[in-house]
N, C-alpha and C positions, 0 to 999 in steps of 0.2 A: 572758448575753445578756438573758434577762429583766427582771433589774437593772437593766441599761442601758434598755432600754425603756420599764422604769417610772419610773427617772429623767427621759430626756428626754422620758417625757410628761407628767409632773410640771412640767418647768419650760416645756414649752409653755404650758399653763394659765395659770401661773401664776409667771412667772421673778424676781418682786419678792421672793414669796415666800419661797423657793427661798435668794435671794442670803441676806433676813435670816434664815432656819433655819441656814445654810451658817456663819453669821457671826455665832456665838452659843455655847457651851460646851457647848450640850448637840446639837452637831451630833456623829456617830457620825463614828470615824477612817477606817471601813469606807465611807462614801459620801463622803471626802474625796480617798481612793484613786480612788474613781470617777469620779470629777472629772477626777483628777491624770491618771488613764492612757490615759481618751479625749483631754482636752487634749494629751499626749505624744505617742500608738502611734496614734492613728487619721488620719487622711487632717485636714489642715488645714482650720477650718472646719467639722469634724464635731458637735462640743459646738454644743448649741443657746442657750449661754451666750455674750454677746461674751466677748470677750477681754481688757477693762477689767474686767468683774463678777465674771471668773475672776480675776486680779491683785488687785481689792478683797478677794475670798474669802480666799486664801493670804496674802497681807501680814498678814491680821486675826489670824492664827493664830499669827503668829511675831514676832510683838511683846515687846518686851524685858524685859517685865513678865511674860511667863509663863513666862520661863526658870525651870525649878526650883533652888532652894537647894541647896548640894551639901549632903552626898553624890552624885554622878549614880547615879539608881536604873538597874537592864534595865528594858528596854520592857516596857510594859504595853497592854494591847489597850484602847484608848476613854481613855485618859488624855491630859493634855496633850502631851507629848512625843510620843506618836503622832500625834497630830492636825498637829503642828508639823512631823516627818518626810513627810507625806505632800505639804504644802502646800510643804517646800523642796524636791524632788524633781520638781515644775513649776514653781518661781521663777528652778532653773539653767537650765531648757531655751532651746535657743537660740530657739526660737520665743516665747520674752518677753525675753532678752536683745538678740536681732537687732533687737527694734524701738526697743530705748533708742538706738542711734544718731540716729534720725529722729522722735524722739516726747519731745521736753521736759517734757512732764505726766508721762512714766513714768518720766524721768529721777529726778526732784523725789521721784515716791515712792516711790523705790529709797533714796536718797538719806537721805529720812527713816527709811526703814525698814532699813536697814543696821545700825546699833544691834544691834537685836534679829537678825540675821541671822548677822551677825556671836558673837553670845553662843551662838545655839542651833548654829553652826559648829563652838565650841568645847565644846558639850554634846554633841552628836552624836558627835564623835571620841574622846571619853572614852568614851562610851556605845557605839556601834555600831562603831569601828575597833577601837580599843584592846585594849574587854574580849571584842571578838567570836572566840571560838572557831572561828564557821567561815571559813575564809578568802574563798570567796566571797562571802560577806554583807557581810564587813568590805571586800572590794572595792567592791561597789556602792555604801557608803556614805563610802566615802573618793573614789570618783567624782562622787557627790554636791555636796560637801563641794567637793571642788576645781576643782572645773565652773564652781561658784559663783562660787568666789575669782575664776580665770582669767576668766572671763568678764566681769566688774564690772574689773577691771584692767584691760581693751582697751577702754572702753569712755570718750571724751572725757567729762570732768567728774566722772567717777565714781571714775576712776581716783585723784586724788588723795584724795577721800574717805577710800578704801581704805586705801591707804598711808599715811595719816597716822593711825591707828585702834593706840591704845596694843594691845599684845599679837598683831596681825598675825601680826611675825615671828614671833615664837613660834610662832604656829599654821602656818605657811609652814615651819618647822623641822621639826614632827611630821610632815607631809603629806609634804612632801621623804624626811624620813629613816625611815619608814615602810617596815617590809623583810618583812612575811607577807604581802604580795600572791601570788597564784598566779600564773602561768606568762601569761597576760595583763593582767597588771599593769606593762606597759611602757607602753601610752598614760595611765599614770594618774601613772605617773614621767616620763614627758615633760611633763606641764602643771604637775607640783610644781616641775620643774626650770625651766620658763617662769615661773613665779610667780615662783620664788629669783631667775631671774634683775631680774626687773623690780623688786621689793623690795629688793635689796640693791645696785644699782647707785650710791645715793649713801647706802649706811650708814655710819653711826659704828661704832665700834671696841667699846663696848658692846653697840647694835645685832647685829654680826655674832657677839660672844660669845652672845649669846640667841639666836642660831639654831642655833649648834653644841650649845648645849647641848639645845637643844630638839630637838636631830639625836640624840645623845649619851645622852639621858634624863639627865641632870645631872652626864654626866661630864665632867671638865673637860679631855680630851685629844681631838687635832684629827687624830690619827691613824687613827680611823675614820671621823672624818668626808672624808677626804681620799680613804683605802681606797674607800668606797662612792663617792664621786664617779668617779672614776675607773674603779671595776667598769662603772659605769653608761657613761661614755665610749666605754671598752673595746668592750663591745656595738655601740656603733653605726658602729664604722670600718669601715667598708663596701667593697666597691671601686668601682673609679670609675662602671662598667656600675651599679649596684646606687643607687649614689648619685642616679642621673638619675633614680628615682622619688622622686616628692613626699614620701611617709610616710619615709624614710630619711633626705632630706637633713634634712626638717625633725627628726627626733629628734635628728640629730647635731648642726641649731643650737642644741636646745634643752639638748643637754649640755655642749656647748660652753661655752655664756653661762654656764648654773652655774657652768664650772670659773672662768671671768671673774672671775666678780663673788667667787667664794670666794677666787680667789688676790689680788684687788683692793688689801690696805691692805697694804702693805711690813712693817708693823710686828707685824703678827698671826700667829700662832702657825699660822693653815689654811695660809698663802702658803705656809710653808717645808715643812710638812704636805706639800702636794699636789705644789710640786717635788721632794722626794724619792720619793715616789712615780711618780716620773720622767712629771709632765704635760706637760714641755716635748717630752720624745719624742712622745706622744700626740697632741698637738696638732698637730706639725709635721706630722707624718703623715697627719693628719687633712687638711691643709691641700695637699699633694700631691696626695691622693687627689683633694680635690677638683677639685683643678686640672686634675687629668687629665680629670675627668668632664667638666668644662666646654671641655674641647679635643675633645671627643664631640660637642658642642653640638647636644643631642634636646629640645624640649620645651619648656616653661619651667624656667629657670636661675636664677630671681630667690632664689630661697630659697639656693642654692649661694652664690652673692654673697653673702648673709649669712654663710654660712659663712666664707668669706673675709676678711670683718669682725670675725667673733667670733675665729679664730685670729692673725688678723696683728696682732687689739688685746692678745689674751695673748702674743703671744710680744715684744710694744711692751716690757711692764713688767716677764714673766718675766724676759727676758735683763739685766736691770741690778740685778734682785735677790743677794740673798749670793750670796755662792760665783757669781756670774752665769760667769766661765769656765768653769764645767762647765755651764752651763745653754746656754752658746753652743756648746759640743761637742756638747750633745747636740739641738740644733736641725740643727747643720749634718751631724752623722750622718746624723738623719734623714731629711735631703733639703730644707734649707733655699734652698739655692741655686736647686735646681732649681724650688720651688713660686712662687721672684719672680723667677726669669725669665721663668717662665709665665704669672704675673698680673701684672708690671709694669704692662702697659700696660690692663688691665680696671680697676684700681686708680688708672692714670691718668686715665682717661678717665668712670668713673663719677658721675655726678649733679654734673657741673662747673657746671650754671646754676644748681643747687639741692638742698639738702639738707644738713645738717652732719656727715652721714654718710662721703660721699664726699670731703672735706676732712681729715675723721677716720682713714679708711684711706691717705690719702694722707701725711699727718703721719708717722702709727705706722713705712709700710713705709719713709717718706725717712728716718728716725729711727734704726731696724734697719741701714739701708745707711750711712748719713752716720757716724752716733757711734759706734752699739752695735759695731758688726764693726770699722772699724779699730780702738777704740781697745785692744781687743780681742786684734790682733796680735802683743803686746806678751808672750802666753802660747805658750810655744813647743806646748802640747798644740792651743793654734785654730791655731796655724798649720798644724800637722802634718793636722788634721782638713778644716780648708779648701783646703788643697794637693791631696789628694786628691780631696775631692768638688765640686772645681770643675773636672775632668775628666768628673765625671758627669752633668751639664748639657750638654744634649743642644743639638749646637752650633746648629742650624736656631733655637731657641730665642733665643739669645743674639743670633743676625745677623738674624732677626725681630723680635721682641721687646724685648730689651734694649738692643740699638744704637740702638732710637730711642725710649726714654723715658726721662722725669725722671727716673731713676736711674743715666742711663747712665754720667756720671761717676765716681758712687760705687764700680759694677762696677769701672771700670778704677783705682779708686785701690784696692780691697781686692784685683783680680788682682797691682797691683806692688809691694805690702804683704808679699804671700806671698810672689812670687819674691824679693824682698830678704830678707825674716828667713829662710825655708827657704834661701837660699842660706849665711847666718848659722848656723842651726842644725843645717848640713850633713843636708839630711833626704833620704835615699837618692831618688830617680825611682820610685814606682811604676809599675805595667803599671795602665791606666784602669781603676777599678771594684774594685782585687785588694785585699783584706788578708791578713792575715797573721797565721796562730795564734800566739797571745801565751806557747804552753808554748817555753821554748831548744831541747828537746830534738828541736823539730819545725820552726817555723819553714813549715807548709806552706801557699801560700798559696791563691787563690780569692775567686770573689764574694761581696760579704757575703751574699748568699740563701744561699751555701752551707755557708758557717761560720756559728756559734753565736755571741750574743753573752753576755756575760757579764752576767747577770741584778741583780748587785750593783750595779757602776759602770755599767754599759751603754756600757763603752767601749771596750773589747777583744773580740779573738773568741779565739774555741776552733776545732779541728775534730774534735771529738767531746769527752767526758767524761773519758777517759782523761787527754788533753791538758791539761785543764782543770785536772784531779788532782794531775798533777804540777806543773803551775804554780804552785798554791795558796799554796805558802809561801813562793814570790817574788811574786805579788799579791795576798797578804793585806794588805798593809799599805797600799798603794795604794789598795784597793779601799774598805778602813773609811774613810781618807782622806778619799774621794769621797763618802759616804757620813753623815758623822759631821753629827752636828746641831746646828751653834753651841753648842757644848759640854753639851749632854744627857747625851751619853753618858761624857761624863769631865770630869775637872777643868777650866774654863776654861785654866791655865794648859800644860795638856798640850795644848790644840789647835793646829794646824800649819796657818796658811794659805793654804800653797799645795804642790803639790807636790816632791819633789826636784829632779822635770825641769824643771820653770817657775820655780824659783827658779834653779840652775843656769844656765837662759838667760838669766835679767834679768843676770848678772854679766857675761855675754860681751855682752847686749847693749847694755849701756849702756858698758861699755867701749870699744866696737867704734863707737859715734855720739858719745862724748866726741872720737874722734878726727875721727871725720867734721864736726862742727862747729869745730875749734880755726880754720883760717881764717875764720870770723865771730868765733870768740870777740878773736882776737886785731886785729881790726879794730875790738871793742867797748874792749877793754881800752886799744888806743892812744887811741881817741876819747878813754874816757869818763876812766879812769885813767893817766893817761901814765906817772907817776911810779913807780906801783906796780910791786913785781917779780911777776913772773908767778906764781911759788911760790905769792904766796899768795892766791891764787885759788879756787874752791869754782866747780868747774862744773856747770851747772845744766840738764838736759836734762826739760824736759815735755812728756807725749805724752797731757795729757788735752783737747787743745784740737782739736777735729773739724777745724778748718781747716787746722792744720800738720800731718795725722797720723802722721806720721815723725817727728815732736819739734822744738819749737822750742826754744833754747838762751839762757842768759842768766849772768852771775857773779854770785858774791859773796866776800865778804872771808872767809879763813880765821878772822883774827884777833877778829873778832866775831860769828861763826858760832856760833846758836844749832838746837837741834834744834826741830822742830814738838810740838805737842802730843802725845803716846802714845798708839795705838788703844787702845781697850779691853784688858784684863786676856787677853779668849777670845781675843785676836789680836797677844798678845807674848809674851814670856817676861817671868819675873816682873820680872829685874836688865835690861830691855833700856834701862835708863837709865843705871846704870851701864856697862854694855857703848858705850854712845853714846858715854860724854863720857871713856872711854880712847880708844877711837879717833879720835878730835876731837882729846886731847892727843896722842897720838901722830904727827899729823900735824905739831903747832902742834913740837914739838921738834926734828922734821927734813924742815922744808918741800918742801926740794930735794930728798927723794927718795920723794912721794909724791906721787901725783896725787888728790884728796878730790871725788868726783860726787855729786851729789845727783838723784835721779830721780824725778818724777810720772808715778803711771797710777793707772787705774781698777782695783776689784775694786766691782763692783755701784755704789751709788750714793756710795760715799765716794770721798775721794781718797788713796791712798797712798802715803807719802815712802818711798824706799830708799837709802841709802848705802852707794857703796864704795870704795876707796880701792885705787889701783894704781899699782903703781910699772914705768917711771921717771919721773919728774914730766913731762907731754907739755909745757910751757911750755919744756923747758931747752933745744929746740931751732929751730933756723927750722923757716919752712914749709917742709913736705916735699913732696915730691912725691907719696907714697903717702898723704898727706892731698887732696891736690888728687886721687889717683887716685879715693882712696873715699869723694870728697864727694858726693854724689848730692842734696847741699841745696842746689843751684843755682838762681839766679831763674828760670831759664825752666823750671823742673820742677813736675810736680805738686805735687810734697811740699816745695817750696819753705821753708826757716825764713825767718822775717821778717829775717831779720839774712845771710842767704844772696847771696855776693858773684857767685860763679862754680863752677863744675863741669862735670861731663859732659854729651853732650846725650842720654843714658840710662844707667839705672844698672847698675853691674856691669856694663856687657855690653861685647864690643869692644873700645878701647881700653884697657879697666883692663888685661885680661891681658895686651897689650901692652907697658905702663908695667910694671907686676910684675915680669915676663919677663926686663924688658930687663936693661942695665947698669947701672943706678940702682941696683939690688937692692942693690948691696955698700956704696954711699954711703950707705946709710942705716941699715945693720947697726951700727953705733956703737953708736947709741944704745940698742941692746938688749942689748951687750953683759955688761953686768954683772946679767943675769935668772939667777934661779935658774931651771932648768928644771923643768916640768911632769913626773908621769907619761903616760907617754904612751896616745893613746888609741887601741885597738884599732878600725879601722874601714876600710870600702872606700877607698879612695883619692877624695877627690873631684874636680869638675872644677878646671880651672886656676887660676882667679881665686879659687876656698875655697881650694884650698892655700897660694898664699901668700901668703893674709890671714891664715891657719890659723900658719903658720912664725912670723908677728910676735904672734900674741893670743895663743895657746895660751900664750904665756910669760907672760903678763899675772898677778898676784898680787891676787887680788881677795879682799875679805872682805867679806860681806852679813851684815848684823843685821839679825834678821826680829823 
């Protein structure tokens, strides 16, 4: 107190004085402090110094020219480096950063003096983080340090200064990935994590290597950096009561955004990093939660809305990344459904006169609903996933909400999506909300809160450990499957890109809508080709086009039938070329008894061909009637194909099993006469209309070249 006494009597006297002693080398570090901590701790306006002469004093300090040469020495008492800490320790305070909004002289000399701010940034964290043994110390100065950053980042004009400043990231890398903070070292991870986010929102591919590494300390795997992003995540899924305070929601935008901008570039090593690390569960969750708080509605919300923004813009780009059918399993596990029923309409409605924000959320979630989920269908594991938890969308929801927004068609074309493939994939009826232990010897089922889920794949449950145990050696291989990391962990040509279960339905199901199209096809054939015989034909069903998402259908010539180009090596077998062009010849040698499909879908953002061939050639007959039963690609349908003459006036339902049922069944049994039979498959009986679809495909001789 003394001190202080005799300071501001000193610059009462004489405050010219004062400023030039202050702003000179041989000013002592210890009255620089004094400065610093009445300008900080005391009551605003307290220092008898303006507040321009104090900003003259500390800028003079930290100038880029008295960064010391490395080696970085320890602090020394009255050295430059001390003198420099004291003075940036009042240049982050919000009370000289609040007034750069409204004060363009202080803008200008931040601006200039950034440079040096920037340099002793990076001296200081070598110096007082890094080598600091105590962790409280190393806290306050990595507070410092990031206060700065964060603060000059929000700030108009300064901001891009910042960010254009060679070695930033870098330093946004150490500050982020920075792990001896003590047990209050969460508000100093949410501003690193603010930083990352604002910094890497339009990096390059180099750029975002230099922050991993600099997360990393030089190592070059994206595995821990993924790990800690997520730890951190982890921490802030709040529940929904918990979320309505301000400090919660906003750390969990602020881990959010990290996880954004980390999983951001398709091509980079953190993306696939952090979705196996299963972020897309995280996130979605993250995103329920929210919603639910926001269905509380206490308080101000605006920061929750962000949240909303940062999950629906990850799960925009997660779900169309690799392996994206497990990334869409494990969204719609987690309650995908339920979180845009809830937000549809806040999503539709937000910042509609202005902001590029609320155009951006509205893209992402039409995006999610329109493309990402049908096209999606297509894997009998989304259908089985979304059959389920689109009973657990709580129906007030759906007759509120979803029946009257811009998504509402998407809803009803992904609910008749399910009901047709699940009727396809004969998928049992559950009880709403129930699964079911994945050990055979149990089979017992319950809420997911009340089974376990499998920690590996996060797709199956347990009801206990024991269960789990025995399972193990029937979903060990499923599970690595799910798991495996574009071939990391083995030979490219050993990896398997889809399941048993999803490849086994693409055969039944393209077999099963080869038939349902032959009435266009064979209306394209008289058009286009009169002359040709039907044999040799190559029918063409595509289901990567958002508009038809049931497949649109189109021919081509056996006799000139080339294969596409070959995915990569991680996503064939090695001979899948020669395996091609024998089945191509085997077709081309006995036309008439082989029917040759050709099918497009998505896996993330490629497109993929699949071929297969089934006999008996569907051209050798007229139209059938159980073609006409199981067209459901009729004009006046949703799922309409462009080339769709006539059909039902819904699908599967009503009159098919009627038609089936009837007398006709034995008029058409010919043509299947000469099938070798299937084993047969062990299962419930199901309803009428699967059966007998079931009596005519189950014969069906299909072969897939994966």
């Amino acid at each position: 107190m003394a001190r202080f006494i005799r300071v501001t009597d000193a610059i009462t006297e004489d405050a010219e004085q004062v400023v030039r002693k202050a702003c000179s080398p041989n000013e002592k570090a210890r009255d620089l402090w004094l400065h610093a901590e009445i300008f900080t701790d005391a009551p605003e306006g307290t220092h008898p110094l303006p507040p321009d002469a104090l900003l003259r004093i500390f800028l003079w300090h930290t100038t880029v020219d008295k960064v010391p040469a490395p080696p970085v020495r320890p602090p020394a008492e009255d050295d430059v480096s001390e003198r420099a800490w004291a003075s940036l320790t009042a240049l982050c305070h919000h009370r000289f950063i609040d007034k750069l909004r409204q004060n363009a002289v202080w803008r200008q000399r931040y601006t200039e003096a950034w440079p040096g701010l920037f340099k002793w940034c990076q001296y200081f964290f070598e110096q007082r983080v890094a080598r600091n043994s105590q962790p409280d110390g190393g806290l306050y100065a990595h507070l410092v340090i990031t206060e700065l950053v964060h603060g000059l980042l929000y700030v108009p004009g300064l901001k891009a200064v910042v960010m254009s400043t060679p070695g930033i990231v870098k330093l946004a890398g150490q500050l982020w990935g920075y792990r001896h903070l003590p047990g209050d070292g969460h508000y100093a991870h949410m501003l690193t994590a603010r930083i990352t986010g604002m910094l890497l929102t339009v990096c390059t591919m180099d750029q975002l290597d230099g922050f991993c590494l600099a997360v990393t300390n030089g190592d070059d795997r994206t595995k821990p950096v993924a790990v800690l992003a997520m730890s951190r995540l982890k921490r802030t899924l709040r529940s929904p009561e918990e979320l309505l305070q301000m400090q919660h929601a906003l750390e969990l935008y602020a881990h959010s955004i990290a996880i954004v901008v980390l999983a951001r570039l398709p091509g980079h090593a953190a993306t696939m990093s952090l979705l196996l690390e299963n972020a897309t569960w995280a996130m979605t969750s993250a995103l329920v939660n929210v919603s639910r708080a926001l269905d509380l509605r206490r308080g101000d919300t605006s920061m929750l809305s962000n949240c909303v923004n940062a999950g629906i813009t990850f799960l925009r780009y997660a779900l169309i990344r690799e392996d994206s059918y497990r990334w869409v399993c494990q969204a719609l596990d987690a309650g995908l459904l339920e979180a845009v029923a809830s937000l549809c309409l806040l999503v539709e409605h937000r910042d509609l006169d202005s902001g590029p924000a609320g155009a951006h959320m509205r893209e992402c979630l039409k995006h999610i609903m329109h493309d990402t989920l049908p096209k999606h269908m297509v894997y009998k594991s989304v259908v089985k996933v979304t059959r389920r938890e689109m009973d657990e969308v709580p129906p007030r929801l759906v007759r509120e909400r979803m029946n009257v927004s811009y998504v509402k068609d998407d809803w009803e074309t992904i609910g008749n999506l399910v009901k047709l493939r699940a009727t396809l994939a004969e998928l049992e009826i559950q009880k709403k909300g129930v699964v079911s232990c994945d050990s055979l010897s149990c089979r017992k089922s319950g809420k997911k809160s009340q089974l376990k889920r499998c920690g590996g794949c996060q797709y199956v449950y347990y009801c206990s450990k024991e269960c789990q145990a025995t399972a193990w050696p029937n979903h060990k291989r499923m599970c690595q499957l799910k798991n495996e990391m574009n071939g990391h962990n083995k030979e490219p040509t050993m990896r398997m890109t889809f399941t048993e279960s999803d490849a086994a339905f693409f055969r039944k199901l393209f077999g099963v809508d080869a038939h349902a199209h032959m009435p266009h096809l064979r209306r394209i054939a008289k058009r286009d080709f009169p002359t040709e015989p039907g044999e040799n034909f190559v029918i063409c069903v595509d289901y990567t086009d958002p508009e038809y998402p049931a497949g649109k259908c189109a021919l081509k010539n056996i006799r000139t039938y080339t294969f596409g180009d070959l995915n990569s090596p991680a996503f064939d077998p090695a001979n899948v070329a020669a395996q091609n062009q024998e089945m191509i010849a085997m077709v081309r040698r006995a036309p008439k008894e082989f029917t040759f499909i050709e099918a497009k879908f998505t896996l993330g953002e490629r497109t993929l061909t699949r071929n297969v061939m089934i006999r008996p050639n569907l051209w050798a007959g007229a139209d059938s009637e159980l073609e006409h039963a199981m067209n459901w690609q009729h004009h006046d349908a949703q799922f309409a194909c462009p080339n769709a003459r006539h059909g039902l006036p819904s699908m599967l339902e009503g009159v098919i099993g009627d038609i089936l049922d009837s007398g006709r069944d034995s008029d058409s049994e010919s043509e299947w006469e000469d099938e070798e039979e299937e084993e047969e498959v062990s299962s419930p009986p199901p309803a009428r209309v699967v059966d007998s679809m079931t009596r005519r495909f189950e014969a069906l001789r299909m072969a897939e070249i994966d």
